[in-house]
N, C-alpha and C positions, 0 to 999 in steps of 0.2 A: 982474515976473519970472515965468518960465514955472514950472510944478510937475511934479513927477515922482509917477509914481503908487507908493508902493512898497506893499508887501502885508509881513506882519509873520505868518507862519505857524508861525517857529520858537515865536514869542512865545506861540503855543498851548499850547504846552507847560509842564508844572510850572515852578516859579520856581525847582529845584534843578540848571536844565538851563541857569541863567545868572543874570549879574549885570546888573540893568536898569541902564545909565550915561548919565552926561550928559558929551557927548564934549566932550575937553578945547579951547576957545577960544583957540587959537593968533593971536600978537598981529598979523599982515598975513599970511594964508594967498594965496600967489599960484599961478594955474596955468601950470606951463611946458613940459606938455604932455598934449595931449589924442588920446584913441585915437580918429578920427575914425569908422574902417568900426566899430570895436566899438561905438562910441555908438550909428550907425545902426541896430545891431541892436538895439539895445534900446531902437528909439523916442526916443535924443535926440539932437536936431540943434543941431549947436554953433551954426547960424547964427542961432538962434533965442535966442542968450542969449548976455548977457555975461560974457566972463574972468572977469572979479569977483564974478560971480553961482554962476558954476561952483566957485569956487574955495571959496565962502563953504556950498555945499550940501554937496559933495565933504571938506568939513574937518569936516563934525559941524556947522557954526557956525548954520546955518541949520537948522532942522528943520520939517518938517510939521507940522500943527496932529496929533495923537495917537501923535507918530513915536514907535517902542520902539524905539532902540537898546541893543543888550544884547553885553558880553562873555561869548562861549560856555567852560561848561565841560567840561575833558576830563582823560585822566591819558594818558600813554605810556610805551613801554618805550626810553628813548635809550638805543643801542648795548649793547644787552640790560640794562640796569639799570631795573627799572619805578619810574618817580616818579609819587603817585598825584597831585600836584597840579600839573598845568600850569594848562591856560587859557591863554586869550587875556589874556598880559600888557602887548600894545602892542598891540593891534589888537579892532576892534568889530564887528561884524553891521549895518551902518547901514538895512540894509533888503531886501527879496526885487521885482523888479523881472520883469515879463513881455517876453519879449523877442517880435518881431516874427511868431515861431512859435505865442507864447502857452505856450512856456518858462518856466518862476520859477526864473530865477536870481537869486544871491547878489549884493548888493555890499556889501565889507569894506574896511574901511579899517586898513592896515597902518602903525603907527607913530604912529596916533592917539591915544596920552598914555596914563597910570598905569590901573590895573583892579585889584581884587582878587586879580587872580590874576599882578601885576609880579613877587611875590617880591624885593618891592626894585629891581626896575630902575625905569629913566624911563618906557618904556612909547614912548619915541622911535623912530623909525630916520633912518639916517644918507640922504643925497641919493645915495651912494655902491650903499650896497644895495638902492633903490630904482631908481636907475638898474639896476641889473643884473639886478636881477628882471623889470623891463619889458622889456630886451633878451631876455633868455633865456626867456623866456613865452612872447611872440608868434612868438619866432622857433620855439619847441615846437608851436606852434599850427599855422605855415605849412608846417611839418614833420610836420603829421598824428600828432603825440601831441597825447591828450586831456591838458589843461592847465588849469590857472587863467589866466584872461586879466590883460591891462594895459589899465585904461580912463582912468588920468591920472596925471600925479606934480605933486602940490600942496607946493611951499614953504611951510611955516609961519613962517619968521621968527624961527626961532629958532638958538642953535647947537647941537650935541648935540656930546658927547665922547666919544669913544672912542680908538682909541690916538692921536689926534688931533681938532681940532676941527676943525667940517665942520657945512652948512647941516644941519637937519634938513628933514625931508619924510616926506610921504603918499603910498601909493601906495593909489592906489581899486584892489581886486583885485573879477575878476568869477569867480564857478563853480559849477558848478550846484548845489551845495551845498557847505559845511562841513564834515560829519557826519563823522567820523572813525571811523578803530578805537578810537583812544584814547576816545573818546567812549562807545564800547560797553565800554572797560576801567574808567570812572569807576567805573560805576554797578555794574558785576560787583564791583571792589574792597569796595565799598558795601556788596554784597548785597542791594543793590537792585533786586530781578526785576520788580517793577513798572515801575521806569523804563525799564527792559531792553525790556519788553515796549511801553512807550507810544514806546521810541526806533526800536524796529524797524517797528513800524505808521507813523511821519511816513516812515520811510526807504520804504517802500512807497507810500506816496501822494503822497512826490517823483519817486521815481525809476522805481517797476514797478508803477504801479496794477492791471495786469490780473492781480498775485498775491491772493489771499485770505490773509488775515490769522487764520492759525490753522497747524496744524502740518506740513501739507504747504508752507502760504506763505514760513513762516520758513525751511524747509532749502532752496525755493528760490529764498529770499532769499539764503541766504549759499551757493550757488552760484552766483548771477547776479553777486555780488562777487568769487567767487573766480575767474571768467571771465574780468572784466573786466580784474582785475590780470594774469592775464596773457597777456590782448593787449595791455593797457601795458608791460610789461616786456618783452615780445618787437618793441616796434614801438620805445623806446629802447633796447635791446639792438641793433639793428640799424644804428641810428643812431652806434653809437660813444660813448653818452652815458654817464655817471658819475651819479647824484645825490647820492651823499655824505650824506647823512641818512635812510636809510630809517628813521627810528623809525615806531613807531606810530600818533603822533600826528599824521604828516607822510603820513596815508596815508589817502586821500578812500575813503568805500563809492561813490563817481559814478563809481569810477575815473578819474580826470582824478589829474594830480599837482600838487605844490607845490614850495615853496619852495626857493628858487635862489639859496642863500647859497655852501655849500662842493659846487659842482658844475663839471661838464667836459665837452666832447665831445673823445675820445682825440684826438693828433694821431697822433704813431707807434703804432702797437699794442703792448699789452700787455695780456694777459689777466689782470694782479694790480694792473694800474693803483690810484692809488687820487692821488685830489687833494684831500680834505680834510684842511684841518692841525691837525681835531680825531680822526682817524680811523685812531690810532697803529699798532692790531693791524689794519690793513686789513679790518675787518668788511664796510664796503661797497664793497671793490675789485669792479672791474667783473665781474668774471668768477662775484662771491658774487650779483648782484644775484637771480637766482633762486629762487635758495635762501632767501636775506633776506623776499622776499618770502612763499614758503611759511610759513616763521617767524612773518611775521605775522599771516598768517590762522591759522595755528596758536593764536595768543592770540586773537585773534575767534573760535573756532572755540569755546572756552570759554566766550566770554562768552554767545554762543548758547546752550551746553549746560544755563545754566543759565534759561532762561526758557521752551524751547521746550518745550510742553506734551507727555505721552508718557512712553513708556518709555523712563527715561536710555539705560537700554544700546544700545536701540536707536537712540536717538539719536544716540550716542556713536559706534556702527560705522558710521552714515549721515555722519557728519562725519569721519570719520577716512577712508572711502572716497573723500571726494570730498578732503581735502587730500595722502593718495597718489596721486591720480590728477593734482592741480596740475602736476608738472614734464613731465610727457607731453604735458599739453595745451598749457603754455606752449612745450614741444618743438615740439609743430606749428606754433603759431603763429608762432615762432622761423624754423621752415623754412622757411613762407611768406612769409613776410619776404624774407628773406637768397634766394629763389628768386627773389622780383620781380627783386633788384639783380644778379642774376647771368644768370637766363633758364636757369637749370640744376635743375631739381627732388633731382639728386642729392646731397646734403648732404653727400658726402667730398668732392667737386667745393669747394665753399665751403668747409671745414674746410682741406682744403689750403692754398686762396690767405690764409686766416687764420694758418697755420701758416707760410708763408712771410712775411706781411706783417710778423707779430712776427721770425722771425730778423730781417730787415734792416732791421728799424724802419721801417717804410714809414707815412704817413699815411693813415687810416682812409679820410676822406671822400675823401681827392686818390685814392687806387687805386680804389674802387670808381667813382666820376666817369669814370677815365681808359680806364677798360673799355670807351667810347662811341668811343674814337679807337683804342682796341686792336683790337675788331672791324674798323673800317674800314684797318687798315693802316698805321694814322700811327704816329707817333711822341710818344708822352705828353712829358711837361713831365719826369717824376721818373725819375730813374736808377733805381727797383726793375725794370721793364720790361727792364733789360737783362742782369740778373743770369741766367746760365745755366739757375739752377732755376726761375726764373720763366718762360724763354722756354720752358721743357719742357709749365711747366702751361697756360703761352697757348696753345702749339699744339691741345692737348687739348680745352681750353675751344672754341676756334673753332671745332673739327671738330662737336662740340655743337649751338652755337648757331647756326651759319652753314648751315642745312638748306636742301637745295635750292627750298623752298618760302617764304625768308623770305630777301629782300634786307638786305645791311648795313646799306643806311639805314633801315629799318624799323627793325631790331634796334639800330640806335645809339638811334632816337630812344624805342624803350623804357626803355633804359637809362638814358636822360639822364633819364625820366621817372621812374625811380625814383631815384638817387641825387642828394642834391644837391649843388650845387655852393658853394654858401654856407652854414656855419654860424657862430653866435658862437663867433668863436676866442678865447680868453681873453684873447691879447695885442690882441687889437681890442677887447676891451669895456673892457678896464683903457684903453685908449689915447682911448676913447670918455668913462669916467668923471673920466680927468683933465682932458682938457681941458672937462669943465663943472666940476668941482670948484674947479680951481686956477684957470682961468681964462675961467669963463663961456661958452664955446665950445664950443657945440650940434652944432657943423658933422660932429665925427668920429661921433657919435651920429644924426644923420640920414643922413650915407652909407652908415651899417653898415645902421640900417634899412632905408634902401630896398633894399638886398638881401635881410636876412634876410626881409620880408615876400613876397622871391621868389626862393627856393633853389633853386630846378629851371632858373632860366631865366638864361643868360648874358646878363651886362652887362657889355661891352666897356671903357666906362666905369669898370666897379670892376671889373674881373679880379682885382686886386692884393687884394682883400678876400676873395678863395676860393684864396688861396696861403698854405701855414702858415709859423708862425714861422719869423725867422731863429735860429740858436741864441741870442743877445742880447735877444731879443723872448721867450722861451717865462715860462711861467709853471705852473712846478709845483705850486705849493697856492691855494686859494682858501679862505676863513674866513666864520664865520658871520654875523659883522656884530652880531650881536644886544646 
């Protein structure tokens, strides 16, 4: 059997930063699916090894001759309530893996059995949540948000229960790191400035080696975080996406995002959306995602305050500068966004066609898409195009984009190039997860995939998979799974 080289760098760290475990031996661990380009990046070629071999490494069951697997500790703030003890209660660190860049990223294995830190659950996941995390991941990927990747979904062989009974499964998750805010809240809870200070130096030698590790490095440390969220939030915000859990714990210093339990990409617009059906006072309705975000560096911004060497005060106004400065900047990157998919830099221009897409409920992704056949003269698929106040704002737009210097088809095929035309639409991933659940049938999950791994580009073939639900088909809430 072939080897994988993994590297074990978190494991450098104090033993208070995780629980060293021996991953639970699920009784026929099978693989029933393999992320074939993501493997190549990271150096492993399925051809070179057996299902059975994959399934046996990818389960914990197999380890390395010195492997550390360890569940990582963290604490979070869910839905503003801080609870200091999470952790990884189903899921493990299996290993840090160089990707073909020479990258060290993470692979985690999601639903990998009981830890310390279960709080009483199974430490299971369902084949359900699994499957949906792998759809909604890659398809985040193909869509140019930084994400956590899907590298397999391994059946264990067991059944797992929750509001019903259903296979259990693994989902190998890849990213360039773990490291959380909550991770930085553990140890602030603690008052532990040491750990503070040994967690912020690995986060530097993963992620921004060219900072120095001392007091200039740390603030621009946690502005190089606070950047990055948001250009993440501005490049899903554009997207139409929901994620329904910002807690703190759910929030990468890599910036890349996670978990894809109670999440959405809007169909009709509404700026107070909200689709998860833990998410009663709409705290993460799409329109807060912003603000949510500031919030949380708001509590990172604390846990800094207390290790970064210096004068607090002065500390204190150097982090409070840069977390008022947060929504400006995510403004911009917001604008640039929403510029690409219009070709219009002036942001009432977009405000408007968002103010008109929520009057008449219009679908997110189909209006911005259908702005490639608006330019050209045609006639879109969706009756908003025809609403009077829409054909006022067309005219306006065209006169814009359509400059003497710049043919229609030019300008479609930018358009097309920004907006896509495929997302997971919830009624397609439900329609994908039942038929493997209930009846073994892969088929609606590989046709969704082969689009969602290409959203920009029309497939004739699957049209029918970039048109939103019928009313009968939608699906308002989505759950945690957990």
């Amino acid at each position: 059997m072939p080897s994988i080289s993994f590297e074990y760098t978190y494991c450098s760290l104090p033993e208070r930063f995780y629980q060293r475990i021996e991953p639970t031996r699920f009784p026929r661990p099978q693989l029933v699916r393999w992320n074939a380009a993501l493997g190549a990046e990271l150096g492993i070629d399925q051809a070179h090894w057996e299902s059975d071999d994959l399934a046996r490494v990818f389960s914990g069951a197999v380890l390395n001759p010195g492997a550390q697997p360890v569940a990582q500790a963290y604490s979070g703030h869910q839905f503003g309530q801080f609870n200091p003890n999470l952790g990884d209660g189903r899921a493990l660190l299996l290993g840090e893996v160089r990707d073909l860049h020479g990258k060290l990223r993470d692979v985690h294995l999601k639903g990998s059995g009981a830890t310390q830190f279960s709080r009483a659950g199974d430490g299971r996941a369902t084949l359900s949540a699994v499957i949906r995390e792998y759809l909604v991941s890659e398809a985040m990927h193909a869509l140019g948000v930084p994400t956590s990747r899907s590298l397999a979904i391994i059946l264990t062989g067991e059944e797992v229960w929750r509001d019903r009974s259903e296979p259990g499964a693994i989902l190998v998750r890849v990213a360039s790191s773990h490291v959380r805010v909550g991770t930085f809240e553990h140890f602030a809870a603690r008052n532990d400035r040491e750990a503070l200070q040994i967690l912020a130096d690995y986060v530097i030698d993963r992620h921004h080696s060219d900072l120095p590790k001392d007091r200039e490095g740390y603030l621009g440390l946690f502005e190089r975080i606070l950047d990055r969220q948001a250009r993440l939030i501005a490049r899903w915000m554009s997207l139409g996406f929901i994620h329904g859990v910002m807690n703190t714990d759910n929030t990468f210093v890599s910036g890349e995002t996670l978990d894809y339990g109670p999440c959405a990409f809007m169909e009709g617009f509404k700026r107070n959306a909200v689709f998860s059906s833990i998410d009663h006072a709409g705290r993460y309705a799409y329109k807060n995602q912003p603000q949510i975000a500031q919030w949380n560096l708001g509590s990172l911004a604390g846990c800094f305050l207390s290790f970064v060497p210096g004068s607090e005060s002065e500390t204190t106004t150097h982090l409070e500068k840069l977390l008022i400065g947060f929504l400006p900047r995510y403004t911009g990157y917001y604008q640039e966004e929403m510029a690409k998919k219009t070709l219009v830099s002036n942001s009432a221009v977009t405000e408007r066609l968002l103010d008109l897409m929520e009057l008449h409920q219009a679908d997110f992704t189909q209006v911005f898409r259908e702005l490639g056949a608006v330019v050209m003269g045609e006639s879109p698929r969706s009756g908003f195009w025809q609403q009077p106040d829409v054909v006022l704002w067309t005219q306006e737009w065209r006169k814009q984009v359509l400059t003497p210097s710049m043919k229609p088809e030019v300008v479609r095929q930018q358009l097309d190039r920004a907006n896509p035309l495929f997302i997971p639409r919830n009624h397609l991933v439900e329609r994908a997860i039942r038929a493997v659940v209930d009846h073994q049938n892969w088929n609606p999950f590989e046709e969704l995939m082969s689009v969602l791994v290409a959203p920009f580009s029309l497939s004739v073939d699957r049209e029918e998979l970039g048109r939103p639900a019928q009313p009968e088909e939608q699906v308002h809430e989505t759950f945690c799974n957990t």
